[in-house]
C-alpha positions as CSV (number, residue, x, y, z in Angstrom):
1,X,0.0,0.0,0.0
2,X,3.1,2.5,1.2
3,X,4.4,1.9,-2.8
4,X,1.5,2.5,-4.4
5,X,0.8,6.1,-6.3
6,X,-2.6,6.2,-5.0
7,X,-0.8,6.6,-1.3
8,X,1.5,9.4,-2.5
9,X,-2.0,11.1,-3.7
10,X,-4.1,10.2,-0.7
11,X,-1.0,11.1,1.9
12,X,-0.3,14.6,0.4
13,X,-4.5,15.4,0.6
14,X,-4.3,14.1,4.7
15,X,-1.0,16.6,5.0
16,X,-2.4,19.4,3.0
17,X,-6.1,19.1,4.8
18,X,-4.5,18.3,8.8
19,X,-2.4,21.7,8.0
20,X,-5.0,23.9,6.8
21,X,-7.5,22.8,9.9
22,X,-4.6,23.4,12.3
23,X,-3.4,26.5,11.4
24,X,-6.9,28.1,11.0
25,X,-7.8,26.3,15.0
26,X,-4.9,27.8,15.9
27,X,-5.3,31.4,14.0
28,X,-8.7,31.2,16.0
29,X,-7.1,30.1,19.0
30,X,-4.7,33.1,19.1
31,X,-6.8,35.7,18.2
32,X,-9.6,34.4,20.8
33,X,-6.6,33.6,23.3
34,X,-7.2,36.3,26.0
35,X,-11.0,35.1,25.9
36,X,-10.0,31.5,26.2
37,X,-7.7,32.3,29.1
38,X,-10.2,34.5,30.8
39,X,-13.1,32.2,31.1
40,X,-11.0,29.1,31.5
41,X,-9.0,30.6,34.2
42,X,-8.6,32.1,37.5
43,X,-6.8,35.9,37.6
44,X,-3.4,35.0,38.4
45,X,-2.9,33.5,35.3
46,X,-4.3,36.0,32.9
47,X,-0.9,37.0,31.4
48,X,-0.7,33.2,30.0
49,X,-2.3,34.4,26.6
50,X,1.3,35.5,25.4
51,X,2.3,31.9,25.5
52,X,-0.8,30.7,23.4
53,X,0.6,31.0,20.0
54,X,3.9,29.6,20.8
55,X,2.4,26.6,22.2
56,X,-0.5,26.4,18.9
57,X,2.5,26.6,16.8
58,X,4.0,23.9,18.7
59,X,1.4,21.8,18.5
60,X,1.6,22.0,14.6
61,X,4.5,21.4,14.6
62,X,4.4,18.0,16.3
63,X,1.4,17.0,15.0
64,X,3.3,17.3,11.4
65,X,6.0,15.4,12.7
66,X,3.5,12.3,14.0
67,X,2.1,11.9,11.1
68,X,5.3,12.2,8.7
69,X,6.8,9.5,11.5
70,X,4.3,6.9,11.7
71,X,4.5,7.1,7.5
72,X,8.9,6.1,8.6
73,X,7.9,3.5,10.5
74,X,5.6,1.7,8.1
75,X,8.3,2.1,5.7
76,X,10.7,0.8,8.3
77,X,12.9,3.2,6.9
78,X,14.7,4.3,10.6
79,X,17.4,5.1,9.8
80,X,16.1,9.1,9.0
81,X,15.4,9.1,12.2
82,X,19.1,9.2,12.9
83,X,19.9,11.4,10.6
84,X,17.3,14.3,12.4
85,X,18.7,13.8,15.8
86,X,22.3,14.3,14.7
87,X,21.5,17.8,13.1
């Protein structure tokens, strides 16, 4: 199934549609962050809203890398894993 060019096709529509939905969340998610944090939270941690898009932008990030890794591991091609944690 990982060989075929119907994977290549259906693997780059699940990349392209997980990033669009993420970013716009977490474009919604930053812009609404002060919200969020006020009704979710007590006063003392008001000021946590600067750390919202670092953290949304963080979570895209590793959700990108999940799904790009499990793809590696079907493959049982491990050895790029290597290569990533040297540089």
């Amino acid at each position: 199934m990982f060989h075929s060019p119907q994977f290549n096709n259906f693997f780059n529509k699940t990349m392209r549609l997980l990033f669009i939905i993420m970013v716009l969340g977490c474009c919604l998610m930053t812009i609404f962050s002060r919200t969020i944090i006020e009704i979710f939270s007590s006063n003392e941690y008001y000021d946590a809203w600067r750390y919202l898009p670092v953290l949304t932008l963080a979570a895209i990030f590793q959700n990108l890398a999940s799904l790009i890794g499990s793809v590696f591991m079907a493959e049982k091609k491990s050895v790029y894993f290597f290569f990533f944690y040297i540089i």
